[in-house]
ROGUGU-70254 format. One record per residue (C-alpha): residue number from 1; residue in one letter; x, y, z. Coordinates in steps of 0.001 Angstrom, whole numbers, plus 500000, padded with zeros to 6 digits. Each point is the difference from the previous one (the first is absolute). Layout:
[pt NUM,A,[X,Y,Z]]
...
//
This chain:
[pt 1,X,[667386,267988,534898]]
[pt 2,X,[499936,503642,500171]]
[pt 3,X,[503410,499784,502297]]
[pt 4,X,[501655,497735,497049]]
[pt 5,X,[499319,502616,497336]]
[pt 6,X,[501810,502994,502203]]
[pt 7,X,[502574,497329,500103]]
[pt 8,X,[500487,499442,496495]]
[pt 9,X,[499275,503531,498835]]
[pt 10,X,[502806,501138,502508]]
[pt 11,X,[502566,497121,498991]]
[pt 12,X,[499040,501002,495654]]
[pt 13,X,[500677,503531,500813]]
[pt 14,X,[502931,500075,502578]]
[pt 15,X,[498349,502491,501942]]
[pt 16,X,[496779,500410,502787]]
[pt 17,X,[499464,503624,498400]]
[pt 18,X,[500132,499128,496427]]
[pt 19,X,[497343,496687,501207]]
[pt 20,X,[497905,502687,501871]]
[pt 21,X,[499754,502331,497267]]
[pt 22,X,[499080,496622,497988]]
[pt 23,X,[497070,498668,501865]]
[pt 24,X,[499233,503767,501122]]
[pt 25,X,[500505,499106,503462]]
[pt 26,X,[501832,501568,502707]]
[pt 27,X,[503425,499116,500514]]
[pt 28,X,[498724,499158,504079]]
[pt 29,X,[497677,497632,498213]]
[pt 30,X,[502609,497920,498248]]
[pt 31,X,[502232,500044,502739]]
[pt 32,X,[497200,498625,502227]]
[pt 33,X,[498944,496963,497885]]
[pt 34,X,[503554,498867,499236]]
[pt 35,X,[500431,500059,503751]]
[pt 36,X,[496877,497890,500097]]
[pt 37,X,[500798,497458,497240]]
[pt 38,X,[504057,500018,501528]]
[pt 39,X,[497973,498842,503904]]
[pt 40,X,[497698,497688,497676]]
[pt 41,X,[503376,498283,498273]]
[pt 42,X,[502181,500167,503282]]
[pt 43,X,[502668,501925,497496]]
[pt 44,X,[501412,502791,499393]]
[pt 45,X,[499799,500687,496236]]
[pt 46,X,[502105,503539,499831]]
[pt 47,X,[502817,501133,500471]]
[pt 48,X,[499712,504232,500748]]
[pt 49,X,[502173,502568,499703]]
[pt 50,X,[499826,503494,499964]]
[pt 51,X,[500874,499648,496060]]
[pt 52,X,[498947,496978,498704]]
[pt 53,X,[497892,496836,500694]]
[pt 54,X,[500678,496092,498679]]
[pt 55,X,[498258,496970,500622]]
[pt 56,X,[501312,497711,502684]]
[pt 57,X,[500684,496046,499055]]
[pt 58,X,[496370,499400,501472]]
[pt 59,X,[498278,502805,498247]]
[pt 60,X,[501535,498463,496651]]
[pt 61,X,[498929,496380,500887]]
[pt 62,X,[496181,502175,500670]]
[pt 63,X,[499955,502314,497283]]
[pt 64,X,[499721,497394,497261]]
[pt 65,X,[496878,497748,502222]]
[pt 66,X,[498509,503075,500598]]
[pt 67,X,[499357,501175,496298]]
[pt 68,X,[499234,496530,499408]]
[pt 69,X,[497007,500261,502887]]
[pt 70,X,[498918,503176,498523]]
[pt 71,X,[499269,498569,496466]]
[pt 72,X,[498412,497546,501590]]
[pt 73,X,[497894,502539,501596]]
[pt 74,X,[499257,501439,497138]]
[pt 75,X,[499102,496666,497980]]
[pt 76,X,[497494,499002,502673]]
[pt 77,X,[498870,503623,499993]]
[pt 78,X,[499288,499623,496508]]
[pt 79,X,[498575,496403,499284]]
[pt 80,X,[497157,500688,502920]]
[pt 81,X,[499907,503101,501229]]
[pt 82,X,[498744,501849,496810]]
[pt 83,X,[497426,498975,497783]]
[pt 84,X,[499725,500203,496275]]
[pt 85,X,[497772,503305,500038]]
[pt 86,X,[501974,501681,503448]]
[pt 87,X,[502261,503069,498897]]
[pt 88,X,[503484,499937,499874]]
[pt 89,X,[502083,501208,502854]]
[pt 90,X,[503085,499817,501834]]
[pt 91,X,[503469,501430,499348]]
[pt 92,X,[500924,499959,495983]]
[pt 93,X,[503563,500443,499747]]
[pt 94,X,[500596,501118,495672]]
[pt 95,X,[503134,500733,498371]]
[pt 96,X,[500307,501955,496363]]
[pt 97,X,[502309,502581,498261]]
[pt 98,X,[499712,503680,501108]]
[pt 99,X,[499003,501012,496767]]
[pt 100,X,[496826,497814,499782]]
[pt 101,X,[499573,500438,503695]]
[pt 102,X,[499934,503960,499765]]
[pt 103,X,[497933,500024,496717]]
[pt 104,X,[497070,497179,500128]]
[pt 105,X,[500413,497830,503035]]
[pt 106,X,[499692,502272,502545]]
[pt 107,X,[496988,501408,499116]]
[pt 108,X,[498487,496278,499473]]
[pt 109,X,[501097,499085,503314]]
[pt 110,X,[498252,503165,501633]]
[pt 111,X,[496880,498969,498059]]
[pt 112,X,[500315,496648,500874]]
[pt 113,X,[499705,500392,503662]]
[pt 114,X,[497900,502785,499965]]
[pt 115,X,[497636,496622,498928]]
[pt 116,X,[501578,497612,502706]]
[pt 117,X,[500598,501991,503053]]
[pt 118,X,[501346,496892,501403]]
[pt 119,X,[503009,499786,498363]]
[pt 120,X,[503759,501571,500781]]
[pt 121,X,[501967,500498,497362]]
[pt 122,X,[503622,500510,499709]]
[pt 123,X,[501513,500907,497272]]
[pt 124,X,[503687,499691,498721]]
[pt 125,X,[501404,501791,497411]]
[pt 126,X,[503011,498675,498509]]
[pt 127,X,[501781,499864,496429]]
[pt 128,X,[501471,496777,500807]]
[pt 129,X,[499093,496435,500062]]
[pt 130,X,[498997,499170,503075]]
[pt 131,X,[499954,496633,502080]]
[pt 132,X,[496249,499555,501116]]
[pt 133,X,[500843,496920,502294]]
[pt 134,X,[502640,501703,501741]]
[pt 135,X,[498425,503976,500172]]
[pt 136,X,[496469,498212,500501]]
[pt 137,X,[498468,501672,497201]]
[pt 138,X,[496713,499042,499812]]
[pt 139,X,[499627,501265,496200]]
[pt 140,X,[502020,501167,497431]]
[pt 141,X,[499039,502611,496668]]
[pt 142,X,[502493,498595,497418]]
[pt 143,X,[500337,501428,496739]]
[pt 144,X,[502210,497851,497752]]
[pt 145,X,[500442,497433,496900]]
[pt 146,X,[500953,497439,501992]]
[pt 147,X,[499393,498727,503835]]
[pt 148,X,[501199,497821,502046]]
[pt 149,X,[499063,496632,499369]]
[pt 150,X,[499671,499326,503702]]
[pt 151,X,[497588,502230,500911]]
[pt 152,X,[496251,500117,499679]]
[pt 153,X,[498488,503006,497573]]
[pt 154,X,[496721,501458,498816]]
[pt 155,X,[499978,502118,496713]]
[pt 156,X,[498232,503457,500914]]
[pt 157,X,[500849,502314,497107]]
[pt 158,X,[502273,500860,497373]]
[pt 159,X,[502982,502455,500314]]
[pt 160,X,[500673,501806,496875]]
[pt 161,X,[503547,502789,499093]]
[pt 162,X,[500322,502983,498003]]
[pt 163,X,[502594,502072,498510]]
[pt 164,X,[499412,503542,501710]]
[pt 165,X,[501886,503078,500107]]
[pt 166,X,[498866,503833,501052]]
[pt 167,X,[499866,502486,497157]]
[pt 168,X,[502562,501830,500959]]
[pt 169,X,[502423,497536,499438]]
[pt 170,X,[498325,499053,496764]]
[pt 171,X,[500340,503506,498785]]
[pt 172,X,[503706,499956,500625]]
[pt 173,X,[501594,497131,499289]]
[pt 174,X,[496983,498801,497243]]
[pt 175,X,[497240,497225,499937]]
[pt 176,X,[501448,497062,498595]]
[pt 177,X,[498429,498233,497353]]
[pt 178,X,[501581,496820,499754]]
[pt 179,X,[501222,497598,502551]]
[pt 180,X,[503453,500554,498824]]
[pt 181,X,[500128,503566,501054]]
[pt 182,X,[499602,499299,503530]]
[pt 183,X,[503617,499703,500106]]
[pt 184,X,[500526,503327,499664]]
[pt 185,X,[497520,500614,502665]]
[pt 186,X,[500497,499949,504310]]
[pt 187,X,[498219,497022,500504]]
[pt 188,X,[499010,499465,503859]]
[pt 189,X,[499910,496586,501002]]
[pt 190,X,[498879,497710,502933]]
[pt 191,X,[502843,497479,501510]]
[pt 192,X,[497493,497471,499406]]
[pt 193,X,[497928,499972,497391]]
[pt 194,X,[501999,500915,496528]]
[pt 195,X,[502741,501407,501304]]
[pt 196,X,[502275,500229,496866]]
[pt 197,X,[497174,498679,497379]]
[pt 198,X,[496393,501072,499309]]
[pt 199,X,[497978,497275,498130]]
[pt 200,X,[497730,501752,497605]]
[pt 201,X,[497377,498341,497776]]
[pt 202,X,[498070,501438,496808]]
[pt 203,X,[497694,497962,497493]]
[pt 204,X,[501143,496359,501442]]
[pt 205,X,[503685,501496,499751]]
[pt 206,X,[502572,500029,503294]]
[pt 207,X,[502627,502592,500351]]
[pt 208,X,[502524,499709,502563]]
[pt 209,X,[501958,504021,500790]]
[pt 210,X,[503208,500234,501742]]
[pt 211,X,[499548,502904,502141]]
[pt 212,X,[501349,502236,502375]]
[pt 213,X,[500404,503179,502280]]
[pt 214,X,[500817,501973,502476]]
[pt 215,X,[497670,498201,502622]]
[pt 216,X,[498985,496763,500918]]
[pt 217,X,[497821,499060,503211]]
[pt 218,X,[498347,497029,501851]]
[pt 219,X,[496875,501802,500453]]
[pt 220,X,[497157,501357,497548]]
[pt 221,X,[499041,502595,502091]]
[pt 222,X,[503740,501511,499616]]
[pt 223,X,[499988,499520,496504]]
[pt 224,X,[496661,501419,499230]]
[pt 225,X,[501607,503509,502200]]
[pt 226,X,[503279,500361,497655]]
[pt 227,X,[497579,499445,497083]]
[pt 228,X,[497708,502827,500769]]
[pt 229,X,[503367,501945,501148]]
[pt 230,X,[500613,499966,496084]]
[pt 231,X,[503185,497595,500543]]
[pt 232,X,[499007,497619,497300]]
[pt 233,X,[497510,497495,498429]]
[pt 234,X,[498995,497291,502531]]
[pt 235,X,[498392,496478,499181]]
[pt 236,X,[497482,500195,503048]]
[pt 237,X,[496505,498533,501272]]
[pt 238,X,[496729,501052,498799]]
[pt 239,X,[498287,499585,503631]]
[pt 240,X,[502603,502638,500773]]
[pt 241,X,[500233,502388,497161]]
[pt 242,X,[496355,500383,498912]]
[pt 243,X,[499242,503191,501718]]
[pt 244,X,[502547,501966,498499]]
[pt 245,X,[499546,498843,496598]]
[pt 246,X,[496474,500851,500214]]
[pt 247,X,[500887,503543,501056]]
[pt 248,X,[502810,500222,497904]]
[pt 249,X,[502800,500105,502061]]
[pt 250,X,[501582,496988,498129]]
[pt 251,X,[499927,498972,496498]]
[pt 252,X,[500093,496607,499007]]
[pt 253,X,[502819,499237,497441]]
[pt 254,X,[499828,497664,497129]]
[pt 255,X,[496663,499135,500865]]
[pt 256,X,[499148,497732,496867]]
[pt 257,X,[502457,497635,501927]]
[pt 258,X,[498886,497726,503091]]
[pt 259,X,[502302,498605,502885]]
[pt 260,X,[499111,496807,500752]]
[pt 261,X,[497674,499606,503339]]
[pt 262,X,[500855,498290,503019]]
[pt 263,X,[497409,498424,502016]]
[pt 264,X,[498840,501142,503810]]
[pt 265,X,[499855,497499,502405]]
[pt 266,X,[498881,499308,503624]]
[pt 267,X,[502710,497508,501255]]
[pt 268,X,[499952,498080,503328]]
[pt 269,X,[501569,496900,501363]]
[pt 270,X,[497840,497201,500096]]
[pt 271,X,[496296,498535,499355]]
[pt 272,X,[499687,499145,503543]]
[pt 273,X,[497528,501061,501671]]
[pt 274,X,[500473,503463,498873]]
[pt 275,X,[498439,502505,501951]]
[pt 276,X,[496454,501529,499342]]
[pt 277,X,[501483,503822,499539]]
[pt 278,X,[502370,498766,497442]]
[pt 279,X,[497362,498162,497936]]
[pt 280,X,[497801,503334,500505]]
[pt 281,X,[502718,502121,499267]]
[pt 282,X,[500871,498231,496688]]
[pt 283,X,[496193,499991,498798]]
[pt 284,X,[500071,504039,500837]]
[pt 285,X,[502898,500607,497905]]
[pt 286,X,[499077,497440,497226]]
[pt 287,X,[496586,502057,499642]]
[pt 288,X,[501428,503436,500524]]
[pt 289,X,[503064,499909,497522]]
[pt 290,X,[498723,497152,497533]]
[pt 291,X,[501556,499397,496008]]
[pt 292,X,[499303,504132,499332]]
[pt 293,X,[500989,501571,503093]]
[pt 294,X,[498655,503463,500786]]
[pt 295,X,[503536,501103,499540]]
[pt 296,X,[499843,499624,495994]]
[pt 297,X,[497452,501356,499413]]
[pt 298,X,[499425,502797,497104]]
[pt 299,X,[504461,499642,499201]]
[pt 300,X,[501216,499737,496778]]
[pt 301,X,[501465,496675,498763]]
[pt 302,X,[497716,497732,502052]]
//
């Protein structure tokens, strides 16, 4: 079994190295149990060059029956060989944007196995949807209005927006007072997430703003650097802005107006048999961030 996961960790990333670095194994040690699961399967399942390595027609026809065996595995693994009150462990493979990651998960994670020594975690930090079948993502942090009605979620907490700006933009170009005047404003926006409209709400009542400016990202964390670079007013995160509008280093603009909230999720594949360090994982993060997450706390507007 242990042979079959070098296997498949070498065929997902195209490479022995980048599968050593993966499992934190030596590259001798991956090269040693595919040679050992090749004498087991009477195949060869590489080809290697100096350059590049590709699955042979055998390693194809093994690389699907072999991820199959290891779910398997890890089914049987989990309806016997854990009890109700045994801790999590095992590998926990969790995917999230590099914004949350930097600002709240990582710290959770650290926490969190700081309580289960037992579990590996590996985290991936991307500002993309990602495919948990095919990257075997274990877990994903979503934070979104909608999900994919094929996947499985859990609720854990509430992501809420605010207008923000540093003032030494304010001071130059002016604080607005009206949704209208953002137009004459640099308005930094995320490629994803109001791009070319901010939806504003006061008293019951929706505004939509067409804005624009000189920037636009994929990432919150990029955003929230041009903003405090006094480029213009961004529509950003709380769980990532807090600090500095506690010390000051942002201002939040038009704060008698709220951006509707999107909702935080822990996504995963399917209700089967799903593995004891996911359940744990989701109850930690359910507790930790709840309906008024830490984050929130002591900002105007919420």
């Amino acid at each position: 079994m242990t042979a079959m996961g070098i296997f498949v960790e070498v065929a997902e990333r195209g490479s022995l190295s980048a599968a050593a670095d993966t499992l934190n194994i030596s590259r001798a040690m991956v090269t040693r149990h595919l040679a050992e699961l090749e004498d087991w399967l009477g195949a060869r399942l590489f080809h290697r060059t100096t350059r590049r390595i590709n699955l042979t027609s055998a390693g194809e026809q093994a690389l699907e029956r072999c991820r199959r065996l290891l779910e398997l595995s890890e089914d049987l693994q989990a309806a016997v060989g854990d009890s109700v009150d045994a801790p999590p462990r095992g590998q926990l493979r969790i995917a999230c944007s590099a914004s949350f990651g930097q600002s709240q998960l990582a710290v959770a994670v650290a926490d969190y196995v700081a309580r289960f020594p037992r579990v590996r975690v590996d985290l991936l930090m991307a500002d993309r949807t990602i495919n948990l079948v095919e990257e075997r993502i274990d877990l994903a942090i979503r934070i979104t209005h909608e999900l994919d009605p094929t996947l499985i979620a859990r609720r854990l907490s509430v992501c809420r927006s605010l207008l923000c700006a540093t003032p030494a933009y304010l001071a130059a170009r002016g604080t607005p007072q009206r949704p209208e005047e953002l137009l004459r404003h640099s308005c930094l926006t995320h490629h994803f997430v109001g791009r070319s409209l901010w939806q504003l709400r006061r008293d019951g009542r929706d505004v939509a703003v067409t804005v624009g400016g000189s920037i636009s990202a994929n990432d919150a964390g990029v955003l929230l650097q041009t903003v405090l670079a006094d480029a213009g007013i961004g529509l950003l995160p709380t769980y990532q802005v807090g600090p500095f509008i506690r010390s000051g280093g942002l201002v939040v603009v038009l704060p008698e107006y709220q951006v509707p909230a999107m909702n935080i999720y822990g996504v995963y594949a399917s209700r089967r048999q799903v593995p004891t360090q996911v359940r744990s994982f989701l109850d930690f993060l359910g507790k930790r961030f709840g309906e008024a997450p830490e984050w929130d706390r002591e900002l105007p507007s919420l």
